[in-house]
C-alpha positions as CSV (number, residue, x, y, z in Angstrom):
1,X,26.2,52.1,-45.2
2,X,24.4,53.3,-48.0
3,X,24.5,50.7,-51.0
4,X,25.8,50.9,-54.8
5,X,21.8,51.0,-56.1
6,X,21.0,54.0,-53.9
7,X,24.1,55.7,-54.9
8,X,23.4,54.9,-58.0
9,X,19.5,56.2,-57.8
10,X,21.2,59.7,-55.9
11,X,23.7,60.5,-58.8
12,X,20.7,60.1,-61.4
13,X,18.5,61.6,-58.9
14,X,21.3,64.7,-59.0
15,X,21.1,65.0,-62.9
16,X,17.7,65.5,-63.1
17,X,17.8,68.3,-60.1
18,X,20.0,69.8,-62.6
19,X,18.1,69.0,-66.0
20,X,21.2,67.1,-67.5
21,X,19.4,63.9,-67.8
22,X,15.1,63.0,-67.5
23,X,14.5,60.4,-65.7
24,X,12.7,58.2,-68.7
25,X,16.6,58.3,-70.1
26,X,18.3,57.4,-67.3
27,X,20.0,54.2,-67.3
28,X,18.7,50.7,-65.8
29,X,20.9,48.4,-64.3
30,X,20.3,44.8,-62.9
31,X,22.2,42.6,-60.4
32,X,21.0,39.2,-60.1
33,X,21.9,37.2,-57.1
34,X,21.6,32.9,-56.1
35,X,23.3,33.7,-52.7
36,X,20.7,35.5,-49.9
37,X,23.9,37.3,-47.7
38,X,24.9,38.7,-51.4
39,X,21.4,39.8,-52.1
40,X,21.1,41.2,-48.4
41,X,24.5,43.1,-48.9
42,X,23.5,44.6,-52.3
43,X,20.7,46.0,-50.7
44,X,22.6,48.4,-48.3
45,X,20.3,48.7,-45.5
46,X,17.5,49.3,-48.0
47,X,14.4,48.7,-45.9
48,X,12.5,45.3,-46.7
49,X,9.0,43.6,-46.5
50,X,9.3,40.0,-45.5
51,X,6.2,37.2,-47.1
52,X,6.9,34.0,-45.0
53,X,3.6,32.9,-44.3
54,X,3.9,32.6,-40.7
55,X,0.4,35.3,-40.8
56,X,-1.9,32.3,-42.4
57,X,-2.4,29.2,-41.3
58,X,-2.1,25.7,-42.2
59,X,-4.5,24.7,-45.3
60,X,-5.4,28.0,-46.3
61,X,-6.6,28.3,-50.0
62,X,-4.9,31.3,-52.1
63,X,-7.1,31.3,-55.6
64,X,-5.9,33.4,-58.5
65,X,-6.5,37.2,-58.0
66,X,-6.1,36.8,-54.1
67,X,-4.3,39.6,-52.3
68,X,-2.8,38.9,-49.2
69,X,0.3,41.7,-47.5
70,X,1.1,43.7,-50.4
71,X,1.3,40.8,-52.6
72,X,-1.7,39.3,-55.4
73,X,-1.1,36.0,-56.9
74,X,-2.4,35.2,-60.4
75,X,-1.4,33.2,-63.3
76,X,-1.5,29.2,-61.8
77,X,0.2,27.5,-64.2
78,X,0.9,24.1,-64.3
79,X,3.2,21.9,-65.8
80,X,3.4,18.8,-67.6
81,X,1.0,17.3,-64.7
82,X,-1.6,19.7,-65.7
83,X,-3.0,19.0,-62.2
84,X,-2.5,23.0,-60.3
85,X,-5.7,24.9,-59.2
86,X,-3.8,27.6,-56.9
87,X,-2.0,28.4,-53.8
88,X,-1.9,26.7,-50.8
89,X,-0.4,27.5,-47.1
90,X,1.3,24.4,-46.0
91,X,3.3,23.0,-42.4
92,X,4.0,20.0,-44.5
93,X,7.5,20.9,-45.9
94,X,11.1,23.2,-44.7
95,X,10.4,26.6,-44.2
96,X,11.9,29.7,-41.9
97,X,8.1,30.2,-40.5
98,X,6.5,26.3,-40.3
99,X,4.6,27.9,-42.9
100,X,5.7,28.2,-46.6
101,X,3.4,28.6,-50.4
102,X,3.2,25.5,-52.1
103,X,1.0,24.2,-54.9
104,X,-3.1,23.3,-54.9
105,X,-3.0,20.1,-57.0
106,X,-5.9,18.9,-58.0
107,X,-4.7,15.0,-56.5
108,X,-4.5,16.8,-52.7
109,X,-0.6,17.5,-53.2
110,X,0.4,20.7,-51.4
111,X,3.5,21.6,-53.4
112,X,4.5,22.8,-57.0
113,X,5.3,20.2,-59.6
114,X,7.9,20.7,-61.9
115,X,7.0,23.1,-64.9
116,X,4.5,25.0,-62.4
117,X,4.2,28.7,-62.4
118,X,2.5,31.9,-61.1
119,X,3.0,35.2,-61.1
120,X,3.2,38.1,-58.2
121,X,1.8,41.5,-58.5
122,X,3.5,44.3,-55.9
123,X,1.2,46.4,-54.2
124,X,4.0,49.0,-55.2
125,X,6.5,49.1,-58.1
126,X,9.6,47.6,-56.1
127,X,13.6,47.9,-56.8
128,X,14.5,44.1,-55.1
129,X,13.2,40.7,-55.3
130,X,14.3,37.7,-53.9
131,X,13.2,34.5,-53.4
132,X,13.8,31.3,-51.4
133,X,13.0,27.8,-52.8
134,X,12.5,24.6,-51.0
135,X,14.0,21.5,-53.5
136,X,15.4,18.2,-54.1
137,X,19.5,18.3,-54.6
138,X,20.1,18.6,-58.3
139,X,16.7,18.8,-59.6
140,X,16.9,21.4,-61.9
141,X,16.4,25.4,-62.0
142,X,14.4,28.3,-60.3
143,X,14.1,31.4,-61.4
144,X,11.8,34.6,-61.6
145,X,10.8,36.5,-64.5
146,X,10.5,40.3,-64.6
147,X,10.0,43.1,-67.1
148,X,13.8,44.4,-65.7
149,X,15.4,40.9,-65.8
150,X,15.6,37.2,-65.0
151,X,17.2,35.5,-62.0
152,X,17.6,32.1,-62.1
153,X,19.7,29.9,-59.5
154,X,20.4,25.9,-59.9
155,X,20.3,23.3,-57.4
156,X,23.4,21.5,-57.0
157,X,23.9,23.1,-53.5
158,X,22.3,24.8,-51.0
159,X,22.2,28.5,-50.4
160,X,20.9,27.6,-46.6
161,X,18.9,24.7,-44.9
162,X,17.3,22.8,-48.1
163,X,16.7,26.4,-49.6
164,X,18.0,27.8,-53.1
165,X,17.7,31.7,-53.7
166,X,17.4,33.6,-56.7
167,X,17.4,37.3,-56.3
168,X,17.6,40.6,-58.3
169,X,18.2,44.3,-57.6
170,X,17.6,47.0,-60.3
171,X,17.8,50.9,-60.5
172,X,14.4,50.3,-62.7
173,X,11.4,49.6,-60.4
174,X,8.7,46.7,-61.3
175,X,5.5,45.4,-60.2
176,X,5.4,42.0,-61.1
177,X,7.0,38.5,-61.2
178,X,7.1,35.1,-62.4
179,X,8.3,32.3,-60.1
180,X,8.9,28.9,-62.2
181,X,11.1,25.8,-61.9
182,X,12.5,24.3,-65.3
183,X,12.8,21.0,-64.9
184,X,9.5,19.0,-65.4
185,X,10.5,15.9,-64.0
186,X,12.6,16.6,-61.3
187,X,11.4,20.6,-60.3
188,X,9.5,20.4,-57.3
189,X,9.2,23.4,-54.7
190,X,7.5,25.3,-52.5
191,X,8.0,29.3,-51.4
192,X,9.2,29.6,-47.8
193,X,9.9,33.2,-48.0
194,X,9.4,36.3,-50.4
195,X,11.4,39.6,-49.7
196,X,10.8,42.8,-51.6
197,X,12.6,46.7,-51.3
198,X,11.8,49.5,-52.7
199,X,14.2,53.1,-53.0
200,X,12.7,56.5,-53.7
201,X,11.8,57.9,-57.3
202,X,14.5,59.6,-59.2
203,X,12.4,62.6,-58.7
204,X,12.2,62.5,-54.8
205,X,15.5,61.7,-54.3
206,X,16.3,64.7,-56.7
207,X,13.9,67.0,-54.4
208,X,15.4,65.4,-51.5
209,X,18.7,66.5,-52.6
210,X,17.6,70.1,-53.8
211,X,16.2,70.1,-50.6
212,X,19.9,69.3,-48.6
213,X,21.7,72.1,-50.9
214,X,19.3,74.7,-49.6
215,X,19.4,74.3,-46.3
216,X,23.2,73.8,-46.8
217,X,22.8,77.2,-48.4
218,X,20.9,78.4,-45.5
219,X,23.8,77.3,-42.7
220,X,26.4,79.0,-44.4
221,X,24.9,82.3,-45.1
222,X,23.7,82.2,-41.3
223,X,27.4,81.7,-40.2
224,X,28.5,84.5,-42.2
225,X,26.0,86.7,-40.0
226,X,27.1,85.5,-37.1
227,X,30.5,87.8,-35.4
């Protein structure tokens, strides 16, 4: 079934076939998600590209600038601690793949401290983000940051295993994110899985469309030939 942000995109995609709207006016909407199956639904089939590690292996470095399936990291932040350098691939904690992103501290720790940030750049301006976190119960907030929107889920329970989600799908595609916890004390993660979508341009989809009415065109005027 094809979902609400497609048919969304097709409608605008429809307008601008038929020069009521350009598509710099159309309008942007964003859904923001902390449950995965909600996320997945929303999506309507939309084809996804799945970041859960399981390519690297075990004590891989990932330094700012590093590009690795679509996706470059920049932007190590840290925290209060003051203690992140980078990325690192790590078997030590929960994750779908054994695998999962957590924090180079400079004291050998292999997960993000509370406070600690970086930021994802998309190979390709994308529609759909969402992200899994690996946390304590009740240890604050996660959330990503985008130039469409904010998602940001808490931690009092669970969306699956020991994994909170925070997700967003917008009819305005971006190429970047922020992934950050709030709480400095408490805030601890590390990134099991990243999953990105992207839908056709307004402009394609409007083609695409063009494209259907012709040959709808086309069929009818061949049945009227036909005795």
């Amino acid at each position: 079934m094809v979902g609400s942000l497609v048919r969304r995109l097709m409608a605008t995609a429809a307008l601008i076939g038929l020069g009521i709207v350009s598509a710099e006016r159309a309008d942007a909407a964003v859904t923001t998600y902390t449950s995965s199956a909600a996320f997945t639904a929303g999506l309507g089939g939309l084809a996804v590209a799945t970041e859960n590690y399981s390519g690297f292996t075990a004590g891989n470095v990932i330094n700012a600038g590093d590009s690795f399936n679509g996706l470059t990291y920049s932007a190590f932040t840290a925290g209060p601690s003051g203690t992140l350098l980078g990325g690192d691939i790590t078997s030590l904690y929960n994750s779908f793949s054994g695998l999962s992103l957590g924090g180079r501290q400079s004291g050998g720790a292999q997960f993000f401290f509370g406070g600690d940030s970086f930021t994802v750049t998309f190979a390709t301006p994308v529609n759909a983000l969402g992200i899994f976190f690996n946390v304590n119960p009740n240890s604050g907030n996660y959330g990503i940051s985008t130039s469409v929107g904010n998602a940001v889920t808490g931690s009092a329970g669970y969306d699956t295993s020991t994994f909170v989600f925070a997700g967003l799908i917008s009819t305005t595609s971006f190429s970047s994110a922020t992934i950050y916890s709030t709480d400095a004390r408490l805030g601890v993660y590390n990134i099991p899985e990243i999953v990105t979508a992207a839908v056709p341009e307004p402009s394609a989809l409007a083609m695409g469309l063009l494209g259907m009415v012709s040959m709808g065109g086309a069929v009818l005027r061949s049945r009227r030939v036909v005795r």
